[in-house]
C-alpha positions in Angstrom: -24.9 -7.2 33.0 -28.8 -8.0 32.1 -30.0 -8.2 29.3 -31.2 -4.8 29.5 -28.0 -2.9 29.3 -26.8 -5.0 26.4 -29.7 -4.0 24.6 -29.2 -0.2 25.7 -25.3 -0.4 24.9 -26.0 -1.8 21.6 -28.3 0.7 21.1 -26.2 3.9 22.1 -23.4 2.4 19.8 -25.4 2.7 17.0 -26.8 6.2 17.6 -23.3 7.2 18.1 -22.1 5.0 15.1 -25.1 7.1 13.3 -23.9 10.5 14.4 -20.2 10.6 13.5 -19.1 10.0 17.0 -17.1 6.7 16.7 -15.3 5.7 13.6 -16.7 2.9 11.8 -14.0 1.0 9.2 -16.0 -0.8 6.3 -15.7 -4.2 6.3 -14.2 -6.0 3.3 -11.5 -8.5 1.7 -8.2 -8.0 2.0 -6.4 -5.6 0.2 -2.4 -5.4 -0.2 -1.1 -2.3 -0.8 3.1 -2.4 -1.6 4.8 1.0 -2.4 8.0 0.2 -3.7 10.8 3.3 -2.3 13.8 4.6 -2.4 16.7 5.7 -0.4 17.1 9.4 -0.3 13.9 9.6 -2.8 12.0 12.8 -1.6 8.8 11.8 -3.0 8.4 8.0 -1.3 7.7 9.2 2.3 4.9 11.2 0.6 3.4 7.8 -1.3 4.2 5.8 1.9 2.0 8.2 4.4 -1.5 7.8 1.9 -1.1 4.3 1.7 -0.6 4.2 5.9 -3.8 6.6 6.0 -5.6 4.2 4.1 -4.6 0.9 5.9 -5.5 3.1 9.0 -9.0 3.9 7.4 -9.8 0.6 6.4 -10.5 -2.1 7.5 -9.2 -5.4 5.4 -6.0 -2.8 3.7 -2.6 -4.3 4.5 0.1 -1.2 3.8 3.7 -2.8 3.2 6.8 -0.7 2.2 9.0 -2.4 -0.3 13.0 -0.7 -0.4 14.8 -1.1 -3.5 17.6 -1.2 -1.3 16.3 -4.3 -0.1 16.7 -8.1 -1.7 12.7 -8.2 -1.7 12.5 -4.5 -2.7 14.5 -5.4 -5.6 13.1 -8.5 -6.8 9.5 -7.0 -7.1 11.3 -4.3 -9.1 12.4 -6.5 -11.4 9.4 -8.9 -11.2 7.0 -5.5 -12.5 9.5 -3.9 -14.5 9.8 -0.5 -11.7 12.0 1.4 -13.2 10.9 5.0 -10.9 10.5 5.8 -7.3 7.7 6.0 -5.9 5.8 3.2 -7.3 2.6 1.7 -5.7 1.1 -1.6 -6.6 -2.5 -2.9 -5.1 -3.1 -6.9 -5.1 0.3 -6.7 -6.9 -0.5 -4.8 -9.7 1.3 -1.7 -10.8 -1.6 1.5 -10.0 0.7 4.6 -9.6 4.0 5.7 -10.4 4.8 8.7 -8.3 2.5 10.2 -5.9 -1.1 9.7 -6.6 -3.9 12.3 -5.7 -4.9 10.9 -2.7 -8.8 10.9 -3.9 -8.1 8.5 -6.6 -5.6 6.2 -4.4 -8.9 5.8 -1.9 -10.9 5.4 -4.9 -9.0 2.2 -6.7 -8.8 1.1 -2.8 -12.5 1.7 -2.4 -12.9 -0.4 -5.2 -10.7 -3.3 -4.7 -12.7 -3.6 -1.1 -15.8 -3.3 -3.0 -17.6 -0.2 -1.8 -18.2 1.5 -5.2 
């Protein structure tokens, strides 16, 4: 390839960047999100979807799913005082307890990554 085409390729990325056509994640730090769950709990699958569609949105969000059926699940229970199902913690701080509205989930998430 000459330098030519790498210039045009680079070029057509970033009209179609520009014009919706590709996806473009934001750059940032990384940014833990832990949603503690649940057996049986009808609300955790709920919590644990918005905090997928935001790791898949993202670029820099880490999504991880914390059972209080589990050893770990249970210690970070205990460690934050989780006394309700769902629960969701970003950078290990306690944020929601039950399902969130997704637009202010994004928005603390937003925030942690630095875009607002």
């Amino acid at each position: 390839m000459d330098e030519l085409e790498m210039i045009r390729r680079k070029k057509m990325l970033e009209l179609m960047k520009r014009a919706g056509m590709i996806e473009v994640k934001p750059k940032g730090p990384k940014v833990v999100i832990e949603v503690i769950t649940s057996p049986g709990c009808p609300y955790c699958p709920i919590a644990w979807a918005m905090a997928q569609e935001l790791e898949r949105k993202y670029e820099g969000v880490i999504a991880r799913e914390l059972s209080v059926a589990t050893p770990e699940g249970q210690r970070k229970a205990m460690e934050h005082n989780i006394m309700g199902t769902p629960t969701i913690l970003i950078d290990n701080k306690v944020e929601f307890i039950g399902v969130p509205n997704f637009a202010e989930f994004e928005r603390r998430v937003r925030e942690k990554l630095g875009l607002q």
